[in-house]
C-alpha positions in Angstrom: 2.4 17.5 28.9 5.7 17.3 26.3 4.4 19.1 23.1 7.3 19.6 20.6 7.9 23.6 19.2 11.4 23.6 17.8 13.4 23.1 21.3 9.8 23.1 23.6 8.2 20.8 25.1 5.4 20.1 27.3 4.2 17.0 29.2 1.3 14.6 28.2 -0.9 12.1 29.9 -2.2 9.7 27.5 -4.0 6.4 27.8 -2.9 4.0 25.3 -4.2 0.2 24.8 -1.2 -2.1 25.8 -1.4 -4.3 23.0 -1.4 -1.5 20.7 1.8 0.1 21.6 3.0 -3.4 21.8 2.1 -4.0 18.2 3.5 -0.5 17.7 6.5 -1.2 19.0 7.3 -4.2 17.2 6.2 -2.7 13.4 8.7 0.6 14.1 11.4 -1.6 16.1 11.4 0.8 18.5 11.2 0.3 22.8 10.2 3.1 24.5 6.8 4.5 24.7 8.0 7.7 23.5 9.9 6.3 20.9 7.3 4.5 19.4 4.9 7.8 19.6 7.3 9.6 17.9 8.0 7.3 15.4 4.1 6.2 14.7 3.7 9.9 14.0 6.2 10.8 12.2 5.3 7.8 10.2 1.8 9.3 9.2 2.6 12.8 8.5 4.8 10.8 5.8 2.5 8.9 4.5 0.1 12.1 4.1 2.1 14.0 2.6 3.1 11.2 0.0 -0.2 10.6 -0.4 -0.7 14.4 -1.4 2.8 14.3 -3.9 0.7 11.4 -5.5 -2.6 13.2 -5.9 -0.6 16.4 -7.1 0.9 14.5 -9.7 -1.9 13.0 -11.4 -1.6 10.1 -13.7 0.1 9.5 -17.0 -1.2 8.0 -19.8 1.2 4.9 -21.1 -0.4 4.0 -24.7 -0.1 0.8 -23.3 -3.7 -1.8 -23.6 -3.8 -4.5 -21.0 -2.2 -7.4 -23.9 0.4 -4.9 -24.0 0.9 -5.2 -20.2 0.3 -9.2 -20.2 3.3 -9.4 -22.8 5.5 -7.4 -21.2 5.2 -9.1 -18.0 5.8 -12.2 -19.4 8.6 -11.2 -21.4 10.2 -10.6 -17.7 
């Protein structure tokens, strides 16, 4: 069981679906199994925590109405 604590770490037995760590695999561009754990995790603690940035933020009002949008776009 490998659990990472700063420099610890302790083994794991895991059953994973092939195809899944295949998929996995090819999204990160990683090769290893561990790898490609590591990676997929690290992946969705960012994705949490940018999802928490964007919730802490709120939203911001433009002023703008939906022509203003449509013009501005096109403009581009």
């Amino acid at each position: 069981m490998d659990t990472y604590q700063g420099d610890v770490y302790m083994r794991r037995t895991v059953v994973i679906e092939d195809t899944l760590l295949e998929d996995a695999q090819r999204l990160l561009g990683t090769r290893g199994i561990r790898d490609t754990i590591e990676e997929a995790l690290r992946e969705v603690i960012r994705r949490n925590r940018l999802e928490n940035l964007r919730n802490s933020l709120g939203t911001v009002e433009l002023g703008l109405t939906s022509e203003d949008l449509t013009r501005l776009r096109d403009a581009e």
